[in-house]
DONUNU-634878 format. One record per residue (C-alpha): residue number from 1; residue in three letters; z negated, x negated, y. Coordinates in Angstrom, 1 decimal, padded with zeros to 4 digits. Layout:
# DONUNU-634878
num residuo zz xx yy
NUM Ala Z X Y
...
This chain:
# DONUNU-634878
num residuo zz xx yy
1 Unk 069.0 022.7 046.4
2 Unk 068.7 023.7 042.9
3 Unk 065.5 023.4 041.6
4 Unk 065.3 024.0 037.7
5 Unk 061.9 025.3 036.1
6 Unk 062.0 027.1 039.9
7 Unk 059.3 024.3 040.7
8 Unk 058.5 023.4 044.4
9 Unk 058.9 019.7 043.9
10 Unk 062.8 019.6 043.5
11 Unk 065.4 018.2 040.8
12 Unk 065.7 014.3 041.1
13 Unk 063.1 012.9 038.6
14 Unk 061.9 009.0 038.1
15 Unk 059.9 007.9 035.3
16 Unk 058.5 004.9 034.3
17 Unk 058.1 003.7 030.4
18 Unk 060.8 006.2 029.8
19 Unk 062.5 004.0 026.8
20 Unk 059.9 004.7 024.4
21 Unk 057.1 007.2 023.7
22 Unk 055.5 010.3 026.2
23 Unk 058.1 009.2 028.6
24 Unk 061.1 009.2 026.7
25 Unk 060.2 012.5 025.0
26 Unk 059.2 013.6 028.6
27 Unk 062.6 012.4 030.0
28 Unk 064.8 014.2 027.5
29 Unk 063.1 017.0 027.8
30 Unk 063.4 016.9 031.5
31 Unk 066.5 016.5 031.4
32 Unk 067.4 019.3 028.8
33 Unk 065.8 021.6 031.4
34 Unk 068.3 020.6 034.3
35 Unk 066.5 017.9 036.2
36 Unk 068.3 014.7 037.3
37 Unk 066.4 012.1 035.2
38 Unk 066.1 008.6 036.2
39 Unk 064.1 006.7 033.5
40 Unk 062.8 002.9 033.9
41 Unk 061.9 000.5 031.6
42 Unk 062.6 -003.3 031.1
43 Unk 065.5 -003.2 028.7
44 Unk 067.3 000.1 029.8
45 Unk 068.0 001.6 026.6
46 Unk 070.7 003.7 026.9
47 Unk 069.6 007.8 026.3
48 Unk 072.0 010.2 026.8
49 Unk 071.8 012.7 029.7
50 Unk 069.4 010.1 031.4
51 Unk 070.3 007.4 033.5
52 Unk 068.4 004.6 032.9
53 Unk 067.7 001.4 035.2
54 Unk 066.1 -002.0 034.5
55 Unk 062.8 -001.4 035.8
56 Unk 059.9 -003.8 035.0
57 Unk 056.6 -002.4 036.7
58 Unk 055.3 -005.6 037.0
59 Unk 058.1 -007.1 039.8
60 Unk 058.4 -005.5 043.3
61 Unk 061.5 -006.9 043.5
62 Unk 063.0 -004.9 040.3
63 Unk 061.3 -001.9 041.4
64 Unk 062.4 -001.9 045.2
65 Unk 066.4 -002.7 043.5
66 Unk 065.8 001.0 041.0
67 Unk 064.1 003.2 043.8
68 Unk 067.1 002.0 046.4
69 Unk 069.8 002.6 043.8
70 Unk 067.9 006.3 043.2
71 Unk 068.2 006.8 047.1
72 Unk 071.8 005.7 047.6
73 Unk 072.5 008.1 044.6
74 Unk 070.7 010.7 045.1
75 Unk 069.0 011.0 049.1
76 Unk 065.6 011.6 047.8
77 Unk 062.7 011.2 044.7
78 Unk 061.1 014.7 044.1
79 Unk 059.1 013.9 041.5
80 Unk 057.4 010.2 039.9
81 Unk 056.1 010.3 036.7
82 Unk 054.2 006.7 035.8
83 Unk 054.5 006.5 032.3
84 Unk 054.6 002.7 031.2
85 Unk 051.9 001.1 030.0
86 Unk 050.6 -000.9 026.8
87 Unk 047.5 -001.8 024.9
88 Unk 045.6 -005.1 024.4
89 Unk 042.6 -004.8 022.4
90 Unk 039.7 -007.4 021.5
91 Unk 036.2 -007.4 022.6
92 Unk 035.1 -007.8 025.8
93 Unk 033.6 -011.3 025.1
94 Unk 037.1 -012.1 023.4
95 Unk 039.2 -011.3 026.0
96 Unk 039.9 -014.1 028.9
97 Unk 040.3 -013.1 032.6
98 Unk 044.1 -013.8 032.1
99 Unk 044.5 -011.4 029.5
100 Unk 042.2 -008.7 031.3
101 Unk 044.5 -009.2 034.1
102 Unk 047.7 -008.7 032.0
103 Unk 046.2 -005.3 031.0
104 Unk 045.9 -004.0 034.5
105 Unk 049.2 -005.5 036.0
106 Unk 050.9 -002.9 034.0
107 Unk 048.9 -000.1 033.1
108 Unk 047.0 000.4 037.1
109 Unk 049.1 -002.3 039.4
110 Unk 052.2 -000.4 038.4
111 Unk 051.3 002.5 039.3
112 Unk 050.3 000.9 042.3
113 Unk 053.7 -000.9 042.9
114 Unk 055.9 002.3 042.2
115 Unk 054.1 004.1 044.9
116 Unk 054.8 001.1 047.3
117 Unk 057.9 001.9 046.7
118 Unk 058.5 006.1 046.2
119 Unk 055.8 007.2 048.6
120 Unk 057.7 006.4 051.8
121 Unk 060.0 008.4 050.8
122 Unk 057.9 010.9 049.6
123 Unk 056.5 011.2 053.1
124 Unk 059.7 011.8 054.7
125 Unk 061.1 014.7 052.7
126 Unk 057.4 016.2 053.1
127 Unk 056.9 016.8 049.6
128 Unk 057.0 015.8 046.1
129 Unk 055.5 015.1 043.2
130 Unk 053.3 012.2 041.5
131 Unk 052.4 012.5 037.5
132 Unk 050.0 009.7 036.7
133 Unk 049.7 008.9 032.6
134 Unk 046.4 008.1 032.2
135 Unk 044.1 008.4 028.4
136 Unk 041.0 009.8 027.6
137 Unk 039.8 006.2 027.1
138 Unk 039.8 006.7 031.1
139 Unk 037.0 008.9 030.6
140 Unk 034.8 007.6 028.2
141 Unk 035.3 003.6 027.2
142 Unk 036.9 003.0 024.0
143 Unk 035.0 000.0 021.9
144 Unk 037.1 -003.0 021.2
145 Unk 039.8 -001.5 023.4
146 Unk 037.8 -001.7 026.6
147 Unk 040.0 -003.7 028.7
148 Unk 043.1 -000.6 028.1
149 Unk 040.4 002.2 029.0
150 Unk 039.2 -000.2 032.6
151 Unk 042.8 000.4 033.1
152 Unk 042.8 004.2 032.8
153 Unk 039.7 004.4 034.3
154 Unk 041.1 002.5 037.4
155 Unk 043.7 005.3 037.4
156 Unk 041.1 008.3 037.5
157 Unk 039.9 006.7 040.7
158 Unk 043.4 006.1 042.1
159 Unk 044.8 009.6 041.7
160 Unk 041.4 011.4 043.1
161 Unk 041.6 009.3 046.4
162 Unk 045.5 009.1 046.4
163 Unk 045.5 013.2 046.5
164 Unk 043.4 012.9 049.3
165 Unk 045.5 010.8 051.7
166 Unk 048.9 012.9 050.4
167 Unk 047.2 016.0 051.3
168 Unk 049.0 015.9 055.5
169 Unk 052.2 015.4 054.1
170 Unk 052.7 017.9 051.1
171 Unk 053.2 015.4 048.2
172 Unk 050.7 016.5 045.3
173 Unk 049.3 014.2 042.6
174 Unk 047.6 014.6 039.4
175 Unk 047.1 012.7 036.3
176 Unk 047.1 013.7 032.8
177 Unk 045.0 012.6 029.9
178 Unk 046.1 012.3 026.4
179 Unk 043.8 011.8 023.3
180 Unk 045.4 010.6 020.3
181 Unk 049.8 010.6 020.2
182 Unk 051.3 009.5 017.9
183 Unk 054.1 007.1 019.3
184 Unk 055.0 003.8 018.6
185 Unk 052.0 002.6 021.2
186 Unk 049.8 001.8 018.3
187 Unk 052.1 -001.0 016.4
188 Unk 053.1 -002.6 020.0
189 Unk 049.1 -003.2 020.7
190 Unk 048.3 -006.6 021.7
191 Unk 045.9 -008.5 020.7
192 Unk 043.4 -011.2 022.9
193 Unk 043.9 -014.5 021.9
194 Unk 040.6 -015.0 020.3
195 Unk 040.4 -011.4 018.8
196 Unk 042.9 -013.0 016.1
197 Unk 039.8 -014.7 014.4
198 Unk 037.1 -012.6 016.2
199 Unk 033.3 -013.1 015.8
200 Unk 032.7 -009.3 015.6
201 Unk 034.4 -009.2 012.2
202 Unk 033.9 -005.6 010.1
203 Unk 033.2 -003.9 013.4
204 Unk 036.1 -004.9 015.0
205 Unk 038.2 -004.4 012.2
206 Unk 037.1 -001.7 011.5
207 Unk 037.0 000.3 014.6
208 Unk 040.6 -001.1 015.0
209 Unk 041.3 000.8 012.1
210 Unk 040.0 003.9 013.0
211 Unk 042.0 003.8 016.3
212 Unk 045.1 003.1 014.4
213 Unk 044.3 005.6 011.8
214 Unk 043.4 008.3 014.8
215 Unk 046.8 007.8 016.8
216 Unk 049.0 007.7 013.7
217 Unk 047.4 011.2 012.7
218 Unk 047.6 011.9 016.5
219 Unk 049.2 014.7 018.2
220 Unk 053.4 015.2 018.7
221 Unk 054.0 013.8 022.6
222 Unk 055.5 017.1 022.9
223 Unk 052.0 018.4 023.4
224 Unk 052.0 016.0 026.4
225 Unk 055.1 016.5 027.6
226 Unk 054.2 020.8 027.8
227 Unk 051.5 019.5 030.0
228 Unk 053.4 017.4 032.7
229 Unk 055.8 020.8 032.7
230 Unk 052.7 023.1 033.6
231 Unk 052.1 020.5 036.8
232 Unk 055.8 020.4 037.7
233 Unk 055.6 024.1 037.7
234 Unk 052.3 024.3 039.4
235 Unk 051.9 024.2 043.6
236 Unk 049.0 023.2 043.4
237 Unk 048.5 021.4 040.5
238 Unk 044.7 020.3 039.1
239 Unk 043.3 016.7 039.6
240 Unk 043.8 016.0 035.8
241 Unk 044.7 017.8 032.3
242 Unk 043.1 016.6 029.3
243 Unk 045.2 016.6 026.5
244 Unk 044.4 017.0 022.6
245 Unk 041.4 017.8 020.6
246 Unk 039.2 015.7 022.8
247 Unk 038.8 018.1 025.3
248 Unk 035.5 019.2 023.6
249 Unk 034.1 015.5 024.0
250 Unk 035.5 015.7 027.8
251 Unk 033.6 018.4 028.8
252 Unk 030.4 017.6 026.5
253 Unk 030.2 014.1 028.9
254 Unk 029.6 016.3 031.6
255 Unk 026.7 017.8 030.0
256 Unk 024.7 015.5 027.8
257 Unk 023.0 012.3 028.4
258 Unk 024.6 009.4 028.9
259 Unk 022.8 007.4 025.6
260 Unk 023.9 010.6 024.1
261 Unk 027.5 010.4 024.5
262 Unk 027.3 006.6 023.5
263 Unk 025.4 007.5 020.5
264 Unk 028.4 009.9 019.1
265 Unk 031.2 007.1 020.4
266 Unk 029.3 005.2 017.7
267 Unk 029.9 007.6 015.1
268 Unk 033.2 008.1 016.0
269 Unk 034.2 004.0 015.2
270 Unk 032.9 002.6 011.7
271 Unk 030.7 000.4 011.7
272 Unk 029.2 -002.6 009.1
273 Unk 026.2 -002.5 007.7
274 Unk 024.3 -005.9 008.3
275 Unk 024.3 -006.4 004.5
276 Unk 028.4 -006.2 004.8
277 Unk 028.8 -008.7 007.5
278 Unk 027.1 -011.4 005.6
């Protein structure tokens, strides 16, 4: 079996979110590189040199119809990459159960049903591959985009135990962590129903802003994409890559007080003086 980058994983790729963002950039590169590239996403925007499938992370039923038609194609899934995901962002006050829930169903429960789905098969071949796209708002808790950093912080806690329980039959997992990117994740955020006329006014506004401002000044998702390529190539690949300038502040969490590193996420997103929110 040809196996291009010489990885130990193999050649027939799924990825998830692959219409738009890190996992289209990630897909064409794939691709370019000599890897049989399945992408997923709910419209199946045609790329060339990928073949794409309807795939809505969110349905077991539309995921069970891509992985099968991967299978009858192809015998086998070497490596998933879990790539789709999107943003809601309001305070934690402002945002219902509903819409908390709608955060997770895509960003963790995907990931959740596309292993349902690729780890059987996975476990059969013996080996294989699992890329989980997690944030650095998994690692410390973004303000006013809380509910999107729960769901990467559910998918720390997933990949650490999921290596584990892969371990007896070969298949690897690890998860990377971008900081800023600039993709076109920032103008598809969402926004909770009551964050639309929300009671935490400048701040919210504000640290909105700074987010935006941030990501649109963010890194190429090339820099990302280099990353998942060091894991493919990698036997034994790490439990997680940070990606981006924020590495400092990843590493400085494991040192320093945790007031501390909430004092300097302060400084990090503007806020009001009580003289401007009057």
């Amino acid at each position: 079996m040809n196996n291009p980058l010489n990885n130990s994983y193999g050649r027939v790729v799924l990825i998830t979110g692959a219409s738009s963002g890190i996992g289209r950039r990630t897909a064409e590169e794939l691709a370019g590189c000599g890897f049989t590239v399945y992408g997923g996403s709910r419209r199946a925007v045609p790329i060339e040199g990928i073949t794409m499938l309807k795939l809505d992370v969110c349905s077991d039923s539309s995921i069970a119809v891509a992985v099968s038609e991967i299978i009858n194609r192809e015998g086998r899934i070497d490596i998933l990459i879990n790539a789709a995901g999107n943003g809601i962002c309001g305070a934690v006050e402002e945002c219902s159960g509903d819409e908390a829930l709608f955060q997770m169903n895509t960003n963790y429960l995907g990931v959740v049903r596309m292993l349902n789905a690729v780890l059987p098969h996975m476990r059969r071949q013996r080996n294989g591959l699992v890329i989980n796209v997690g944030s650095v708002g998994g690692i410390f808790s973004i303000p006013f985009q809380t509910m999107y950093s729960s769901s990467k912080y559910a998918l720390e806690a997933l990949t650490e135990g999921l290596r584990i329980e892969l371990k007896p039959w070969g298949v690897k997992a690890a998860l990377v962590e971008p900081g800023d990117t600039k993709t076109g994740f920032t103008a598809a955020r969402l926004y909770s129903e009551k964050a639309k006329s929300s009671e935490y006014g400048i701040e919210f506004k504000n640290s909105l802003a700074q987010m935006e401002k941030d990501e649109q000044n963010g890194m190429d998702a090339s820099r990302v994409t280099k990353v998942i390529f060091s894991l493919i190539k990698s036997k034994n690949p790490p439990v997680r890559r940070t990606v981006g300038y924020y590495k400092l502040l990843v590493f400085l969490k494991k040192l320093l007080p945790a007031r501390l590193m909430e004092f300097i996420l302060t400084l990090m997103y503007p806020k009001s003086g009580a003289a401007e929110r009057k």
